[in-house]
C-alpha positions as CSV (number, residue, x, y, z in Angstrom):
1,X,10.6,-6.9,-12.3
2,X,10.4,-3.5,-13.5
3,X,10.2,-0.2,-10.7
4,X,7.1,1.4,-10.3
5,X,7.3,5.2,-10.5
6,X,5.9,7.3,-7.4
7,X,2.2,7.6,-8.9
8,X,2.2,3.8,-9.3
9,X,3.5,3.0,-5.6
10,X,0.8,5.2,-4.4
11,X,-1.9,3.3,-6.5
12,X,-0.9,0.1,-5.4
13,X,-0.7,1.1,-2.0
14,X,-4.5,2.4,-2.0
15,X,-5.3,-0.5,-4.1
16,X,-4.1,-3.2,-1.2
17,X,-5.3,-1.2,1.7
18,X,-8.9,-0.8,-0.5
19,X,-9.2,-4.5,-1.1
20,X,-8.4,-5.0,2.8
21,X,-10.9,-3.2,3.9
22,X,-13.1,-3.8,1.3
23,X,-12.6,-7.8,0.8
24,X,-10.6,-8.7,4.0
25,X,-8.8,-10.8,1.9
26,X,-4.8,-12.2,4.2
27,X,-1.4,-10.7,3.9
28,X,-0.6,-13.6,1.9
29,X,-3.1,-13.0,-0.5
30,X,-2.1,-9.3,-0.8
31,X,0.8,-10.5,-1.8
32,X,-0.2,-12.5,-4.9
33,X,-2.0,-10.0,-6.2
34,X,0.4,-7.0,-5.8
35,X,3.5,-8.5,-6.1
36,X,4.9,-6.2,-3.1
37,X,6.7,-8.0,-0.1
38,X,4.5,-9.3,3.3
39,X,6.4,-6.9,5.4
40,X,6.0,-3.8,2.8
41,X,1.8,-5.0,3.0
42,X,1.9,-4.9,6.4
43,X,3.5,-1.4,6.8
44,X,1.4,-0.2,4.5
45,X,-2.0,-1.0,6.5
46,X,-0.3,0.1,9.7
47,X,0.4,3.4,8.0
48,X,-3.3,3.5,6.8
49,X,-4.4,2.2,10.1
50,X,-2.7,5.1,12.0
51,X,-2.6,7.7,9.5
52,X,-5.8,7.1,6.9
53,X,-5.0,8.1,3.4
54,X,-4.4,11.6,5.0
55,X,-0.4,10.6,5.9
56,X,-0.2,9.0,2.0
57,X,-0.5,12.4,0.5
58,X,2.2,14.0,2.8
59,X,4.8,11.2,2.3
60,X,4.5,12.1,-1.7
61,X,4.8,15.6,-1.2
62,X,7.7,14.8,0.7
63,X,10.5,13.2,-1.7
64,X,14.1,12.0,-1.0
């Protein structure tokens, strides 16, 4: 499986968390669409839970 770059994790993060809210569709079903690990879903719609898509745009201005 090829990496994503930074602008494509950040899309598919927005994309899960959209069709959560938008579809309520399970973890598990997160995960067939995206590809991306249960755990990895699940952080990602604490983060948005806790942070909205507000704490998103920080962690990319951020970097390693």
């Amino acid at each position: 499986m090829r990496r994503l770059t930074m602008e494509g994790r950040q899309m598919l993060r927005q994309v899960v968390v959209r069709l959560r809210k938008q579809s309520g569709m399970s973890v598990k079903e997160l995960v067939k669409v995206s590809g991306a690990h249960p755990t990895t879903i699940k952080g990602w719609l604490a983060r948005a839970r806790t942070e909205g898509e507000k704490g998103w745009e920080r962690s990319a201005e951020v970097g390693r």
